[in-house]
N, C-alpha and C positions, 0 to 999 in steps of 0.2 A: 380199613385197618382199625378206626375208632371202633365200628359198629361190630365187628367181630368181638371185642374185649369188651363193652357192653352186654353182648348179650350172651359172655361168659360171666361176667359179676351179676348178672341177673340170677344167672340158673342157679348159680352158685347162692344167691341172697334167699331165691327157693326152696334148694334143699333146708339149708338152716332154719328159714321159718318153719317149714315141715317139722323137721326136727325136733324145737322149740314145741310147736301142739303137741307134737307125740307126746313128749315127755313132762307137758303140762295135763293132758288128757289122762295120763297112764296117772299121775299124783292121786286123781280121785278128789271130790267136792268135799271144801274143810279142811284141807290138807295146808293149804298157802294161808289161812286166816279170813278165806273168805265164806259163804255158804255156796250151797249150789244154784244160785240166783245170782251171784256175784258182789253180791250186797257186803258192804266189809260191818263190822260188826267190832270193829275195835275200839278201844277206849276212850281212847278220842275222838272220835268219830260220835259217838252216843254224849259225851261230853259234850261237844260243841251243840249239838241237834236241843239236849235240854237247856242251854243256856240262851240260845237262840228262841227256843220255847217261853222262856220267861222274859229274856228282852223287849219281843215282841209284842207281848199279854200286855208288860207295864207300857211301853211305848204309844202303843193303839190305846189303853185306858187313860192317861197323861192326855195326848192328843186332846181324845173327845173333850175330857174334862177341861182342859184351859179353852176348846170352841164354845162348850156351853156356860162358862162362866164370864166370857169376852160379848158373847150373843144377850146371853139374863143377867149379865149383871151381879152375878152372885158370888165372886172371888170371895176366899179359895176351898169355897164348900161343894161345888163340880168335882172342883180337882181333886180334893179328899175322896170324894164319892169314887168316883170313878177309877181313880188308882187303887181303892182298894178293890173294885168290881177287877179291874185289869190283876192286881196278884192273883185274883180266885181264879181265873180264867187262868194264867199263868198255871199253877199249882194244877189244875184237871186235866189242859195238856201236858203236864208232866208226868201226871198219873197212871196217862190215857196210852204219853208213850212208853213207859215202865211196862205197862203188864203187855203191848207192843211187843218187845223186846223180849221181855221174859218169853212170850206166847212162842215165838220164833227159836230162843233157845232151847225151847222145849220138844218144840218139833225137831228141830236138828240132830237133836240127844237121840230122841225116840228113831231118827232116822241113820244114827250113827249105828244105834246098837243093831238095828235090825239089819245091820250090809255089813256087819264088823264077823271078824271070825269066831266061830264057834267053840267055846270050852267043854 
């Protein structure tokens, strides 16, 4: 008795996920906010990615510089050094992922217009 109505909510869970692709499939790539890779590309998303970017750069430059001024003796002239090496580094992966991103909007455009309807 159980297994009979199991593997009626089964078929049934089936069909709807079918469904669901069909009618995620038929939307077409870009449609949902995504690209055709699945990559989301929203604002926040790229937001968090650069700030993560700079976090990173100062944290890793900060690090080295307080090891090598605890190692040489040299506080806090490591640490100046190298936190400002750590912003540069920050600042080129920021650059590095801008034109990233741009490079990828660009392709999307150029691949939107080419499958878009005809005037």
């Amino acid at each position: 008795m159980g297994e009979s109505k199991d593997t009626s909510n089964l078929k049934r869970l089936e069909k709807r996920l079918k469904a669901a692709r069909q009618r995620r499939d038929d939307r077409g790539p870009g449609q949902d906010g995504r690209s055709s890779s699945g990559a989301s590309t929203s604002g926040m998303a790229v937001g968090l990615r650069i700030a993560v970017e700079i976090l990173a750069g100062l944290a890793v430059g900060v690090g080295i510089g307080l090891l090598l001024d605890h190692w040489l003796g040299t506080q806090p002239w490591m640490l100046i050094l190298f936190f400002i090496l750590g912003a540069g580094a920050s600042m080129v992966n920021v650059m590095r992922t801008a034109r990233e991103l741009e490079r990828r909007a660009e392709e999307e455009r150029k691949r939107g217009s080419n499958t878009g309807p005809e005037q």
